[in-house]
C-alpha positions as CSV (number, residue, x, y, z in Angstrom):
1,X,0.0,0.0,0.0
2,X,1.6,3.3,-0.8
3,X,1.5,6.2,1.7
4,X,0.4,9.6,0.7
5,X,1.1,12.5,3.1
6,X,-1.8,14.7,4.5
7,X,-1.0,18.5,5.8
8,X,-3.0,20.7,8.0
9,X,-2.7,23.8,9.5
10,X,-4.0,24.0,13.0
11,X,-3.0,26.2,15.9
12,X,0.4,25.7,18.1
13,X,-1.1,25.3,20.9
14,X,-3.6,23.0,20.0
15,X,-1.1,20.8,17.8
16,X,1.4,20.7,21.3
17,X,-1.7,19.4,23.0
18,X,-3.1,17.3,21.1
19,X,0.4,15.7,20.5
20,X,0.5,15.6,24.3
21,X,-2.8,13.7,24.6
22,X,-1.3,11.4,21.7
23,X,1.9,10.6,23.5
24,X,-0.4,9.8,27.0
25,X,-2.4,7.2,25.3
26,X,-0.2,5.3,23.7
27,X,-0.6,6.6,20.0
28,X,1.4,9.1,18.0
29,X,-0.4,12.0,16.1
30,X,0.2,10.3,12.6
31,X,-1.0,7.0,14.3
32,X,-4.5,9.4,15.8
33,X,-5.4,10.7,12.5
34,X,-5.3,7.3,10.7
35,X,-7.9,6.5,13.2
36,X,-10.1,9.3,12.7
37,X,-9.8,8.9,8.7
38,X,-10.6,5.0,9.0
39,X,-13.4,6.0,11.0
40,X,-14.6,8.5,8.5
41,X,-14.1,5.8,6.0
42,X,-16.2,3.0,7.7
43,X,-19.1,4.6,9.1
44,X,-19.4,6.9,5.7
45,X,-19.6,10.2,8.6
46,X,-17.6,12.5,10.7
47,X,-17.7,9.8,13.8
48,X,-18.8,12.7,16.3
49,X,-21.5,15.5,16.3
50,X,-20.6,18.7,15.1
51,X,-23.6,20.7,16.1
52,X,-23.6,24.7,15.5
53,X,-24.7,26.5,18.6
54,X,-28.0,27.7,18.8
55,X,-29.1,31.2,18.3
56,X,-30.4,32.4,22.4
57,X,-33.2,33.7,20.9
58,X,-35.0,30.6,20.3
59,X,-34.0,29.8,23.7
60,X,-36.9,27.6,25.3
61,X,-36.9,30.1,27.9
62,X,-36.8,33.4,25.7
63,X,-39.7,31.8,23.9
64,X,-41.4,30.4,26.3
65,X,-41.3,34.6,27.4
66,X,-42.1,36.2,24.3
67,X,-45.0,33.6,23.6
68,X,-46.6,35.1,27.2
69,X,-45.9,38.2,26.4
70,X,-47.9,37.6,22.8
71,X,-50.8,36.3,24.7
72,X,-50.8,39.5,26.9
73,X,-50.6,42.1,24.2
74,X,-54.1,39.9,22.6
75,X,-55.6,40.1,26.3
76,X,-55.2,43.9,25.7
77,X,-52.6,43.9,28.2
78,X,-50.0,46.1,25.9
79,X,-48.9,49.5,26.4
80,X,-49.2,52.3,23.5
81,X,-46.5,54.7,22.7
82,X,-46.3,56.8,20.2
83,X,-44.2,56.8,17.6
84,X,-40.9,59.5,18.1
85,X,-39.6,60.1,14.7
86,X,-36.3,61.7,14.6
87,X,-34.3,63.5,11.8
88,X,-31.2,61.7,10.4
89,X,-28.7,64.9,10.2
């Protein structure tokens, strides 16, 4: 089997610790990634979640606020103001 060679860029820091981590369980970081691409390979995925954070708006709590606060304004619960319009100079 021939051997090609794979190059990333990732931060010092994070390379010195994940070569750290490497080294404490046995593996070197060539030996690490092989495992993660093997992984990828078999199970046709990235073999962990990557999930983007949610937005805190749709918070369950935030909506669970702004749905009361819809039901108030319908119960005639609302304030008025009027409307201040102000000159862009």
């Amino acid at each position: 089997m021939a051997l090609a060679t794979l190059t990333a860029r990732v931060d010092e820091k994070d390379k010195a610790s994940f070569d750290t981590f490497c080294s404490n369980v046995g593996l070197n970081t060539s030996t690490a990634i092989n495992l993660f691409v093997k992984a990828v390979l078999r199970e046709n995925r990235i073999p962990f979640e990557i999930a983007q954070t949610a937005d805190p708006f749709f918070s369950e709590t935030n909506m669970s606020y702004v749905k009361k606060s819809v039901q108030e304004l319908r119960a005639g619960k609302g304030t008025v103001h009027e409307l201040i319009e102000v000159d862009n100079e």
